[in-house]
N, C-alpha and C positions, 0 to 999 in steps of 0.2 A: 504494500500500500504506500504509494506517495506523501508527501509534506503537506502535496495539494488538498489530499484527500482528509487529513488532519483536522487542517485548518479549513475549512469552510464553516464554522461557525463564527460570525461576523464579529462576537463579542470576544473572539480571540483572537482575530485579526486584528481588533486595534487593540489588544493589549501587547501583542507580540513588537510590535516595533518598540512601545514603551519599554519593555526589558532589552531590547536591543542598542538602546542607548547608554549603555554603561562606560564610555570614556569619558562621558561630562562630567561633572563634579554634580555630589545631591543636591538636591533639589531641597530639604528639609533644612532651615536655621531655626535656633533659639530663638523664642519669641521672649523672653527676658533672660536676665541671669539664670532666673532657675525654674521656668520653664519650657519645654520644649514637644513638637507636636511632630509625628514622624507616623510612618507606614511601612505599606509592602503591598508590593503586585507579585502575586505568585501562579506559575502556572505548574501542570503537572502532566508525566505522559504514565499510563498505565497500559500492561502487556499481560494478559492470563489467556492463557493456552485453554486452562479448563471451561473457560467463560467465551471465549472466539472474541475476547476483548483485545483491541489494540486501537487506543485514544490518547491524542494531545489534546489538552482542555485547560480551561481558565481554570485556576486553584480556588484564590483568594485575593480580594480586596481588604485591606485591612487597614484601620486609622488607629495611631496608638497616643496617650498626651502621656507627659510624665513629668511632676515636680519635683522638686527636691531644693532646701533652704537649712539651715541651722537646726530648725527645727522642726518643722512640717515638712511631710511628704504625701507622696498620691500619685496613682496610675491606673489608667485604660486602656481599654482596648475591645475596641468592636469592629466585628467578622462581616463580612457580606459573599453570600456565593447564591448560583442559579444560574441555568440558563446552558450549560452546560456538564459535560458524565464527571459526577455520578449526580450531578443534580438537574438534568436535563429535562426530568417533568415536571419543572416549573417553567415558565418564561423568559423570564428577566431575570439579569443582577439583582440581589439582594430581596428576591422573592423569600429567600431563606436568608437571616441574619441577626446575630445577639451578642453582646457585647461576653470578652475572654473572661475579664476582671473588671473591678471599678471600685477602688478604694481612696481612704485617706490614713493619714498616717502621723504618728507623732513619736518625736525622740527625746526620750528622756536622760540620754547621754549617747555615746557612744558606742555605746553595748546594749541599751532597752529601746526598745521600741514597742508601739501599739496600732495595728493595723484592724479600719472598721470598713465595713462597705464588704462587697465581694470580691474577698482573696483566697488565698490557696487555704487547704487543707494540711496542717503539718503534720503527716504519715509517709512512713518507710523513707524509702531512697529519695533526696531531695535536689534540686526542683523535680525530677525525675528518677525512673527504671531504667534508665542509660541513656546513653547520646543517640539513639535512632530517630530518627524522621519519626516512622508513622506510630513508636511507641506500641510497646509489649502488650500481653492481654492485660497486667495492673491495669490497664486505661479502660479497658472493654467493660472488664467488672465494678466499675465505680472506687477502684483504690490511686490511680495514677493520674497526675494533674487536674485534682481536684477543685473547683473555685465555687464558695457556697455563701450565703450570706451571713456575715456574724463579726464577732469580735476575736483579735489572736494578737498575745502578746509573743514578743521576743527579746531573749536576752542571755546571759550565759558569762561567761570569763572566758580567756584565753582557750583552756582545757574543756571548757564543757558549755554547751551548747541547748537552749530550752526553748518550747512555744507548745503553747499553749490555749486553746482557743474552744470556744463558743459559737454555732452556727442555730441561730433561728429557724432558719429551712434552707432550702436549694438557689433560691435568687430569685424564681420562676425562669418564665419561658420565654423565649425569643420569637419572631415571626419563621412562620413555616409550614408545614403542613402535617405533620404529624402532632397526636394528640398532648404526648407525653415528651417528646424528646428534642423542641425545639430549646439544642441549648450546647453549648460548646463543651460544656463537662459529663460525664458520664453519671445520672444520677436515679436513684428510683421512682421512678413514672409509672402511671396511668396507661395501660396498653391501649396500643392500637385495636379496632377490629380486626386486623387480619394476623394478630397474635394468639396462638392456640393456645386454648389456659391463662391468658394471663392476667396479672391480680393487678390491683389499682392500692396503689400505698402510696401515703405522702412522708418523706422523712423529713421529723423536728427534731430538733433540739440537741442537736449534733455536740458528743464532747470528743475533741482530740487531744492528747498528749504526745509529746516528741521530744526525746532527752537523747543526747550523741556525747561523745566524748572521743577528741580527738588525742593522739598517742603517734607516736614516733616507732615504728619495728624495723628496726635495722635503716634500709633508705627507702623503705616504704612511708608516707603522710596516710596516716588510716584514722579511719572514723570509724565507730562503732556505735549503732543504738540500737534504741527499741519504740515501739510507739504504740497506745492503745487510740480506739476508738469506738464509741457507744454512741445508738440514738434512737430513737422512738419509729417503729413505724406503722403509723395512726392508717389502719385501713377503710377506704371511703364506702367498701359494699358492707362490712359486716359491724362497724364502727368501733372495733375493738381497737388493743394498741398492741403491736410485737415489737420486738427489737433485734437492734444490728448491733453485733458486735464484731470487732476485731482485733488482731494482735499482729503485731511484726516484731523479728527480728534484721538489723541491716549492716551490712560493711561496705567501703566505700576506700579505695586508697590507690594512691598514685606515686610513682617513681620514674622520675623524670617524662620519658613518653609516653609510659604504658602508663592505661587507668584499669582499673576490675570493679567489680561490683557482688555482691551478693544479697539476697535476702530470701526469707522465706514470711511465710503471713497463713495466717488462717481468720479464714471471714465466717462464724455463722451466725444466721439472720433464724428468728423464729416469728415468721408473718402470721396473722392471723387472717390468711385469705377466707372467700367464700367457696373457693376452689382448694386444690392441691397446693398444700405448706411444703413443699419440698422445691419451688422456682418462686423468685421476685423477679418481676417486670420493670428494668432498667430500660433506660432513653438518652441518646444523645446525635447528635447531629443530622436530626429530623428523622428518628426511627427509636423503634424500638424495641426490644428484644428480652427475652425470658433467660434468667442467668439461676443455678443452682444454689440454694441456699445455704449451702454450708459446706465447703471445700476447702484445699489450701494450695496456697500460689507460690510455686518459687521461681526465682529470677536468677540468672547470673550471665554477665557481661563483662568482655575485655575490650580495649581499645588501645589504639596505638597512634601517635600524633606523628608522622612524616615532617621532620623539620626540614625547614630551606624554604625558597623559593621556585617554581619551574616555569618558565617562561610566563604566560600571566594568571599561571595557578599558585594559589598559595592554603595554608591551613588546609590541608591534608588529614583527613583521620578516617581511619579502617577500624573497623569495628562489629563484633556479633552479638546477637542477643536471643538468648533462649528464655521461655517463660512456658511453665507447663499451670494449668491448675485442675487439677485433682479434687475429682468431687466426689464428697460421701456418699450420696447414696450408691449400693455397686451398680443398679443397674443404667447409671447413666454415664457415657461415654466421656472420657479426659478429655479437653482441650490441649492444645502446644502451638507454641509459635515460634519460631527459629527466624531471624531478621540477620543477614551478612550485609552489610553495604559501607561506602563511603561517604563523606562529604567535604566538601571544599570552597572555596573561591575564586570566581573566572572572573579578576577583574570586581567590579562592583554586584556580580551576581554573586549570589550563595544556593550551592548543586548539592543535596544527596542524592543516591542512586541506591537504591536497596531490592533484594530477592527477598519475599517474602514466600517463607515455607512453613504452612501451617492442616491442623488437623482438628475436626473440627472447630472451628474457626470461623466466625458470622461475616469475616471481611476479606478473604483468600479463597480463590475457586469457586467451586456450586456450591460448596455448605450450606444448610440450611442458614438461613441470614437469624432469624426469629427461635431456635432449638438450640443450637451448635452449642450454647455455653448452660445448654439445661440438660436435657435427656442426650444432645447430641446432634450429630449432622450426616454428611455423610462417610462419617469416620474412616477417610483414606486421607495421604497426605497431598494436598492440592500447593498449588504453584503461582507467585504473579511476581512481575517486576514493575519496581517502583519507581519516577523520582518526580523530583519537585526542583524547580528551578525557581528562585525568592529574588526579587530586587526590594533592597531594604533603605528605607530613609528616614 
């Protein structure tokens, strides 16, 4: 298939020269000392064999602000996609769109801080399950780049590291078209109709803890924690309230190029559906899908940083990522996801390229989209290649 055949979708025709322009200087300046307002035009090509998919597509519009002063901070950022795969039944740009985050923020020195509005969730591996693009199953399950509405302090000494927070509920929802999952984080929703079984929970009252402690092994920089999480989930068909709980274990350490990772986690939820208590009905980026209520996730990733320069690539890193989770009950089938890829800089672009190889898996190959992380998919290992090409300002 040709570039021509690619591109014929007109919304990506004119984003395609905008990324083509990366010898000019950005485009993005400070609008005072300490604030500043920036983006990203992102486009993406995807290639699955099992799916006869092979698409270049507009990714992402994205507008970010960001403060920072002696003592207040603050940061946003809101998404805009449609119009093109995998959002092509919709119209238009930004038919589907909701903002990442949107907080404020206050420092009470140097080491404390207090962050209110919709921020991250502080659990496990942090900001992330490794440096991959499209990120491990943590993300699918509602544990990985979390952003929820509430209050989370930070603070810590040299050696040891804390945050600690409070979330109200989820943020709500962004525009889009699905019932439950109009929303850039992965969280528990209200199913779709065309979700088999699935339950309608709202999650309150969200408590996270997250304590690390960094340490010196030999010329390894290692971090160790642990992190719990609790919270309510208030079901809309039967009115009762279950809960989610979780626990992690995590490592995190670097020596000169190479970085690793590790963790393990165990999620279980006890919902009071009106249906079957063994799936909750998660949602995010305008879908959504039944995940198994009580399983345990482990993660490990290595990465390695190519130093130098090569003609006008630069920042180099190779990188894998395995993430299996393992669910209780026997007779529902493991998920795993196995991510090999790179990423770099051509210039003012920013490229990963990633193989994604996964098993039952709601986002690689036929799998069932709506099962794969509850009862299962079509439990063989399926195939897709990834990347994203990002110009950032």
């Amino acid at each position: 298939m040709s570039i021509i055949q690619y591109t014929r979708n007109p919304m990506l025709l004119s984003v395609l020269p905008i990324l083509a322009l990366l010898d000019q200087a950005a485009i993005a300046a400070p609008v005072t000392d300490n604030l500043d307002i920036g983006g990203a035009l992102r486009a993406r090509f995807d290639y699955d064999p099992d799916q006869d998919i092979q698409k270049l597509s507009l990714d992402t519009v994205r507008l970010d602000v960001k403060y920072d002063s002696d003592t207040w901070i603050g940061k946003g950022s809101y998404r805009c996609y449609g119009g093109s795969y995998p959002y092509d039944y919709v119209d238009s740009l930004c038919d589907i769109a909701f903002p990442s985050y949107a907080w404020v923020g206050y420092k009470f020195d140097a080491s404390r801080q207090v962050h209110v509005g919709l921020n991250q969730v502080p659990f496990g591996l942090q900001p992330y399950f490794g440096t991959t693009f499209f990120e491990g199953l943590g993300n699918v399950i509602g544990l990985e780049d979390v952003h929820n509405l509430g209050i989370k302090y930070l603070g810590g000494t040299p050696e040891w590291n804390l945050q600690a927070a409070y979330y109200l509920n989820d943020g709500g929802q962004g525009k889009g078209t699905s019932r439950g999952g109009r929303s850039y984080s992965t969280n528990v929703a209200d199913a779709d109709d065309n979700v088999p079984d699935g339950s309608d929970n709202v999650e309150k009252h969200k408590l996270s803890l997250r304590l690390a402690r960094h340490v010196e092994i030999g010329e390894w920089a290692s971090e160790f924690g642990g992190s719990l999480l609790t919270s309510t989930l208030e079901n809309q068909d039967t009115g009762d309230d279950g809960r989610r709980n979780a626990f992690a274990l995590h490592y995190q350490g670097r020596n000169g190029p190479w970085g690793t990772a590790l963790q393990a986690v165990r999620q279980h939820m006890k919902p009071k559906n009106a249906g079957s208590n063994d799936i909750v009905t998660f949602g995010g980026y305008d879908g959504t899908f039944n995940v198994a209520a009580k399983g345990d996730l482990y993660v490990a990733h290595l990465s390695y940083d190519l130093p130098g320069t090569y003609w006008l690539v630069s920042g180099v890193q190779f990188y894998g990522n395995y993430s299996r989770f393992d669910k209780a009950k026997g007779a529902f089938k493991d998920s795993q996801r196995f991510i090999a890829g790179t990423s770099f800089s051509f210039k003012d672009l920013w490229i990963a390229v990633e193989w994604l190889h996964g098993k039952n898996d709601p986002y690689i190959g036929g799998s069932s989209y709506t099962q794969s992380l509850a009862e299962g998919g079509s439990d063989q290992w399926e195939n897709r290649l990834y990347a994203n090409i990002g110009y950032y300002f």
